[in-house]
C-alpha positions as CSV (number, residue, x, y, z in Angstrom):
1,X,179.2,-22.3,-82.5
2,X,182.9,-23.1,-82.3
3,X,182.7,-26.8,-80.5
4,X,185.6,-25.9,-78.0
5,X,183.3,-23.5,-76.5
6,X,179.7,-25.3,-77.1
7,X,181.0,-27.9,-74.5
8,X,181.2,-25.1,-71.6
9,X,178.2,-23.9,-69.7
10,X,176.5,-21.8,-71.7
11,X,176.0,-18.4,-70.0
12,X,176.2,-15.8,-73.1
13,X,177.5,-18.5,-75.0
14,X,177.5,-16.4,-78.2
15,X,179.1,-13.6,-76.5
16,X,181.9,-16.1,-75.4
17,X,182.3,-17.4,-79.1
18,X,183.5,-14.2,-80.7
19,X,183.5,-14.1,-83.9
20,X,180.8,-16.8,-84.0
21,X,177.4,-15.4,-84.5
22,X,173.8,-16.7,-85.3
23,X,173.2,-18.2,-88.2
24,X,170.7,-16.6,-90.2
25,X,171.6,-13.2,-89.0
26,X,172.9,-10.4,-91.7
27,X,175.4,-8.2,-92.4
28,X,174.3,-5.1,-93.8
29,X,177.4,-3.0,-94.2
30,X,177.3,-3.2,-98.0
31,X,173.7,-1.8,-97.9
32,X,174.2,0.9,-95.4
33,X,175.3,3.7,-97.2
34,X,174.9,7.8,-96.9
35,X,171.0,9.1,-96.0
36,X,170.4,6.3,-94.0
37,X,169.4,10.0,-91.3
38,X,171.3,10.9,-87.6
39,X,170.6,10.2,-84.2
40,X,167.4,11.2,-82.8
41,X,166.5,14.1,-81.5
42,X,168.2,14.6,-77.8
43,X,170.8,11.8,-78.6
44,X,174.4,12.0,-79.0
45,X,175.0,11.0,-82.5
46,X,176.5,7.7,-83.3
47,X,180.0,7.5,-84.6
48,X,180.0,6.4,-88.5
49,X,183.5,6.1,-89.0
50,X,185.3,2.6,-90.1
51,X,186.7,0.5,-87.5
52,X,190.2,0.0,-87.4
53,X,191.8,-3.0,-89.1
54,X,194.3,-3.5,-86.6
55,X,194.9,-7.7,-86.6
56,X,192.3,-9.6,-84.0
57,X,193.1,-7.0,-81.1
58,X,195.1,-6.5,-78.1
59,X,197.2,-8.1,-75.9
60,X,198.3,-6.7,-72.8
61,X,198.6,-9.8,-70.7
62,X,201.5,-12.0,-70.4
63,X,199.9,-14.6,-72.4
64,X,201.6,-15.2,-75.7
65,X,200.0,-12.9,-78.5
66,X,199.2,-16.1,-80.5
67,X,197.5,-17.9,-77.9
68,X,195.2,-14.4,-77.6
69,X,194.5,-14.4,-81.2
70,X,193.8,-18.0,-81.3
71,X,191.4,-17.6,-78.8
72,X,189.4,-14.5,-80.1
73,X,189.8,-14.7,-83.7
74,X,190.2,-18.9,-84.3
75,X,189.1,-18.7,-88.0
76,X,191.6,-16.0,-89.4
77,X,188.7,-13.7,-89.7
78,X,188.9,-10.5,-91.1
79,X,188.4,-7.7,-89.3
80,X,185.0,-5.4,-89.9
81,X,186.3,-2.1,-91.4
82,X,182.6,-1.0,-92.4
83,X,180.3,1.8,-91.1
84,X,179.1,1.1,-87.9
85,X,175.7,2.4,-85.5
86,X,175.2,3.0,-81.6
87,X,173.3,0.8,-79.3
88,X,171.5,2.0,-75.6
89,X,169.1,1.3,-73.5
90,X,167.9,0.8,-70.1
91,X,168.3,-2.5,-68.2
92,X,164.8,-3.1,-65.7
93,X,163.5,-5.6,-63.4
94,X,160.2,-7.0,-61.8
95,X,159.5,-9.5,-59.9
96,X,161.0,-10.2,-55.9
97,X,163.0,-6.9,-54.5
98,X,166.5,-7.5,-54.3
99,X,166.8,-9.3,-50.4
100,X,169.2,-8.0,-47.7
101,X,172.7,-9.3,-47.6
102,X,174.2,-11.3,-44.5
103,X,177.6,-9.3,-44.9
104,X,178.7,-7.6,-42.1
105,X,179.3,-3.8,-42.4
106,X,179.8,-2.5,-38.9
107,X,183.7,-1.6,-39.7
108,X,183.2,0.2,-43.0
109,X,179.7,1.1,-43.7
110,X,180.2,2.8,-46.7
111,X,180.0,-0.5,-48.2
112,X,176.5,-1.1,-47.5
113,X,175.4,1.4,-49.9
114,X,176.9,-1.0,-52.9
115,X,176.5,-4.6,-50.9
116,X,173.3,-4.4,-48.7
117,X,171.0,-5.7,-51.1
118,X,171.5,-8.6,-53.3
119,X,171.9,-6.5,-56.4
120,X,171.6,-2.8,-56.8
121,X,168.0,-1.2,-58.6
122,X,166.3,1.8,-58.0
123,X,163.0,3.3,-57.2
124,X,160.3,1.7,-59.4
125,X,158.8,3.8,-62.6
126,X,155.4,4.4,-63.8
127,X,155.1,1.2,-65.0
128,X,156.6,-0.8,-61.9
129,X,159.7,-1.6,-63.5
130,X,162.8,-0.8,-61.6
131,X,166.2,0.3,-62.9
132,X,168.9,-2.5,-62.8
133,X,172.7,-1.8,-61.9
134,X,175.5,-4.2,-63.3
135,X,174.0,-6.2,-65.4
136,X,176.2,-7.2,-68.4
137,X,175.1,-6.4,-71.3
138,X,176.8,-8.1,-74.8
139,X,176.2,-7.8,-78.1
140,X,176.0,-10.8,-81.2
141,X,174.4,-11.9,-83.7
142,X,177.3,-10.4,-86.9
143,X,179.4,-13.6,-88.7
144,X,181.9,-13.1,-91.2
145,X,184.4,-10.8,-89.7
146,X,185.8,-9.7,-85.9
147,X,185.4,-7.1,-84.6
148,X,188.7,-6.0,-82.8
149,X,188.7,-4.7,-79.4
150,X,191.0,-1.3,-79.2
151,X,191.5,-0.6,-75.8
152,X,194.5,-1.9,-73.3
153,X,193.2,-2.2,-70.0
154,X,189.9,-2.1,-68.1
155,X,189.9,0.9,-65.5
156,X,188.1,-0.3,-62.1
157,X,188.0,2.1,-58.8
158,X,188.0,0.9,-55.6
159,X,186.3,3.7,-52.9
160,X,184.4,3.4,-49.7
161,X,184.2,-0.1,-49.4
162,X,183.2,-0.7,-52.8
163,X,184.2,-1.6,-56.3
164,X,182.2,1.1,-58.9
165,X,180.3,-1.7,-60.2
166,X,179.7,-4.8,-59.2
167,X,180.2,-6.4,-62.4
168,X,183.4,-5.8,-64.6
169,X,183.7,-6.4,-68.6
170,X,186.6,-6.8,-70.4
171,X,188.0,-8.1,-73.5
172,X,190.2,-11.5,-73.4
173,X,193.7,-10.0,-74.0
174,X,192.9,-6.7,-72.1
175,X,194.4,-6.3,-68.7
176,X,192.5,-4.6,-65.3
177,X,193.8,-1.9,-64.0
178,X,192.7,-1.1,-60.8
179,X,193.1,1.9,-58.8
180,X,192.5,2.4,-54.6
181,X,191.0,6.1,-54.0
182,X,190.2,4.6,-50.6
183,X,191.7,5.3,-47.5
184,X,192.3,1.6,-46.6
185,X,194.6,-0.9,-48.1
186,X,193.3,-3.6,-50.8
187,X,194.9,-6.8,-52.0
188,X,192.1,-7.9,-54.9
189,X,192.9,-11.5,-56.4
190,X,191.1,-12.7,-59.6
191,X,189.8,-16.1,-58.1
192,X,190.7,-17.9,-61.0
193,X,194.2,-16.9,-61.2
194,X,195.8,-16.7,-57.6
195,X,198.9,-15.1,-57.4
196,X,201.7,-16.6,-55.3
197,X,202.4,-13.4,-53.5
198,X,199.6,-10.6,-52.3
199,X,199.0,-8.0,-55.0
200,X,198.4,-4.2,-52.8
201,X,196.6,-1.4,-53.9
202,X,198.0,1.8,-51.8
203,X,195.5,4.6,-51.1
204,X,195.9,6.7,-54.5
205,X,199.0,5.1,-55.1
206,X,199.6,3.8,-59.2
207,X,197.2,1.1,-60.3
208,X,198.0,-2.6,-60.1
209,X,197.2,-4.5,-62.9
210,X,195.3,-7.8,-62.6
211,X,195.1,-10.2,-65.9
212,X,192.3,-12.5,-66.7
213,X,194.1,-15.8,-68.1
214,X,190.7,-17.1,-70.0
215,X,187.5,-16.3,-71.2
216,X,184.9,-17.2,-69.5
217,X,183.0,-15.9,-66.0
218,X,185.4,-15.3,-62.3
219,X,185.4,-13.1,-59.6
220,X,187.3,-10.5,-58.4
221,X,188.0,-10.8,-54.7
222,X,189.8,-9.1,-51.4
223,X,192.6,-10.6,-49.4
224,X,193.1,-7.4,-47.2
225,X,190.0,-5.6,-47.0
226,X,186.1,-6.4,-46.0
227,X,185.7,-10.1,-47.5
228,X,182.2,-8.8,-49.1
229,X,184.1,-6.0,-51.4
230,X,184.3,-7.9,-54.6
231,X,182.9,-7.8,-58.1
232,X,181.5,-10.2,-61.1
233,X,184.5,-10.6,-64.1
234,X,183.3,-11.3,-67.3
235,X,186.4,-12.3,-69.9
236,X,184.8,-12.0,-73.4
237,X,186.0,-12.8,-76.8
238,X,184.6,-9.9,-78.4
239,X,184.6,-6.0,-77.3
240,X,180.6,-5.6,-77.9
241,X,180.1,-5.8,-74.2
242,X,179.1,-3.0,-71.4
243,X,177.6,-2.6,-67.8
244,X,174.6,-0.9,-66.8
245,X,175.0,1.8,-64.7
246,X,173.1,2.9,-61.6
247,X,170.3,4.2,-63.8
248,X,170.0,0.7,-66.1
249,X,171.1,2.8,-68.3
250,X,173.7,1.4,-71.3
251,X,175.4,2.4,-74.6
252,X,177.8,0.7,-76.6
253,X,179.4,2.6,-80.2
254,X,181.0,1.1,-82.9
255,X,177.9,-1.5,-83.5
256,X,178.8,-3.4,-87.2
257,X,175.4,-2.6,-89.1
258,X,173.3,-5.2,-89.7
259,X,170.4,-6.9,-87.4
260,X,172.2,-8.0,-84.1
261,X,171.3,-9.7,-80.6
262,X,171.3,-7.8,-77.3
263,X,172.1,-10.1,-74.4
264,X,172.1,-9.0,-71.0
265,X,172.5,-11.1,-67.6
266,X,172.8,-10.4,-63.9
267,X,174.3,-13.1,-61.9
268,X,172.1,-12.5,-59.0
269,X,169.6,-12.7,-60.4
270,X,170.4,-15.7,-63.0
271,X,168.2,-15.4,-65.6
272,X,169.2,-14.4,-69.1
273,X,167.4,-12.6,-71.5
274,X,168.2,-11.7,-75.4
275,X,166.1,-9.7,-78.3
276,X,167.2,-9.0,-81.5
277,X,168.0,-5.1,-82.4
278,X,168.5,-3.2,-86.2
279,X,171.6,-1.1,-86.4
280,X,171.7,1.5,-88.4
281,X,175.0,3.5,-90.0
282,X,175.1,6.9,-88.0
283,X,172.1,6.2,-86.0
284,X,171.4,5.3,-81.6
285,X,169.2,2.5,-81.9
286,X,167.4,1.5,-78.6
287,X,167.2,-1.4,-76.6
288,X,164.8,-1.3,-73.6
289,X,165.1,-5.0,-71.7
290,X,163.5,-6.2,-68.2
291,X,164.9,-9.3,-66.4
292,X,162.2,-10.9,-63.8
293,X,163.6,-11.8,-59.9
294,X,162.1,-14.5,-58.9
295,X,164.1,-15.1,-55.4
296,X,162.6,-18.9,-55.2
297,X,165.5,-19.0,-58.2
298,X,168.2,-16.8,-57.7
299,X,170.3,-19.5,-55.7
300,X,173.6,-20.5,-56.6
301,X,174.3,-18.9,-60.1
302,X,175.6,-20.1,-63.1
303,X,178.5,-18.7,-65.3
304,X,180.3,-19.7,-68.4
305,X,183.7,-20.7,-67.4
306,X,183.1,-21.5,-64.0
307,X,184.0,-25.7,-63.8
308,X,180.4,-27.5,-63.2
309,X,178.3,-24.9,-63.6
310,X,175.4,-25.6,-65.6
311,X,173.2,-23.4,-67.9
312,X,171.0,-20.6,-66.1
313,X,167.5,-20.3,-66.6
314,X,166.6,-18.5,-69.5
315,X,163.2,-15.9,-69.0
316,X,161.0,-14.7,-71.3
317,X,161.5,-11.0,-73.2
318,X,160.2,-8.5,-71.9
């Protein structure tokens, strides 16, 4: 692990090294050739088709593009150009019910739908287990090669109150672009990079665009609007990164072949758990995981980037 980054609290710490992965964990895209078989039945198949080659990514911030590529690609790393799987899964948890939130939502109660509870899950299955909303989820666990991210900008939608997910993912170099389909005025402000004047997001007007300066773990917070509309912001060095949705449910494409780590966190409930996962060239591999709420240990979370915060607890697979 790149030392820069082994000195930071370690939330996801592989996920926030990048190109860094396990040691001890293989690359398989020489191996995975033709026959390896499709999806399964019922699943979308997985896209097969090189990456592109494109340098170490984007860089739509105003950072300078070498201090970007520094950051996410520090070894001059090729990029990975070879067949590539899908990853999905649902994210679970048991243990303690999410508690009631002190916010007060007596001038926009739409919002109490997203920021009632300490973190969003549904009804519980069969087995007890109950679907888990916005928890990040990041693949590791490939060395060797980068794997570039593609995409610009990270669309977010503010409406009724409430951010569509209460944790955001994006790419270091990738801008947020974040649209109002309220009826109310918004001024969000990443916390770790105040601006010197109010940034507004008119009702259905254009998107403003917010820019994450580092990697590492922030918040997205109001100015304008209801202090408890705001959202989780992970910067990551790598694109191998999604959010569960209201379901649990999660997929990622473009997976490099090869035996890689699934990681996936919720900050509420600060516990982080990881299992290792085969992909396949062509195929959806699956990735169940359950994280346990204990609310004797949610308290204060910790995140990677955040100055003094210290390493979460980690919890067993499940």
């Amino acid at each position: 692990m790149d030392a820069r980054l082994a000195a930071a609290a370690a939330t996801l710490a592989a996920a926030l090294a990048g190109s860094a992965g396990c040691s001890g964990c293989r690359n398989d895209a020489a191996s995975a050739g033709a026959g390896q078989g499709g999806a399964p039945d019922g699943e979308a198949p997985a896209s097969s088709a090189p990456m592109s080659a494109s340098g170490p990514g984007v860089n739509a911030t105003p950072l300078p593009a070498a201090s970007v590529a520094a950051a996410v690609n520090p070894n001059g790393l090729p990029a990975y150009t070879g067949p590539t799987g899908s990853l999905e899964g649902t994210i679970t948890v048991l243990g303690d019910p999410a508690p009631a939130t002190p916010a007060d939502f007596s001038k926009c109660p739409e919002g109490e739908r997203t920021y009632g509870k300490a973190f969003r899950e549904g009804a519980a299955l069969a087995d007890g287990r109950r679907p888990l909303a916005d928890a990040l989820v990041v693949v590791t666990g490939y060395e060797g090669f980068v794997v570039p991210e593609q995409r610009e900008a990270k669309e977010v939608t503010i409406e009724g109150c409430a951010y569509t997910a209460r944790t955001i993912d994006v790419t270091f170099g990738q801008r947020i672009d974040l649209r109002n389909k309220d009826k109310r005025l918004y001024a969000p402000e990443l916390a770790s990079s105040p601006m010197p004047a109010l940034m507004v997001a008119p009702p259905n007007g254009d998107a403003i665009k917010l820019y994450p300066r580092r990697p590492g773990y922030t918040s997205l917070i109001e100015r304008m609007g209801p202090s408890f509309v705001q959202a989780d912001v992970y910067t990551l060095l790598q694109p191998l990164h999604t959010v569960s949705g209201l379901d649990g449910h999660y997929r990622l494409d473009g997976v490099p072949v090869g035996t890689m780590t699934v990681n996936v966190r919720l900050r509420a409930i600060n516990r982080d758990v990881s299992r290792s996962v085969r992909i396949t060239a062509g195929v959806v591999a699956r990735a169940d995981v359950t994280l346990e709420h204990r609310a004797a240990d949610a308290g204060a979370p910790a995140d990677a980037g955040a100055a003094g915060d210290a390493a979460p607890r980690r919890a067993p697979i499940k």
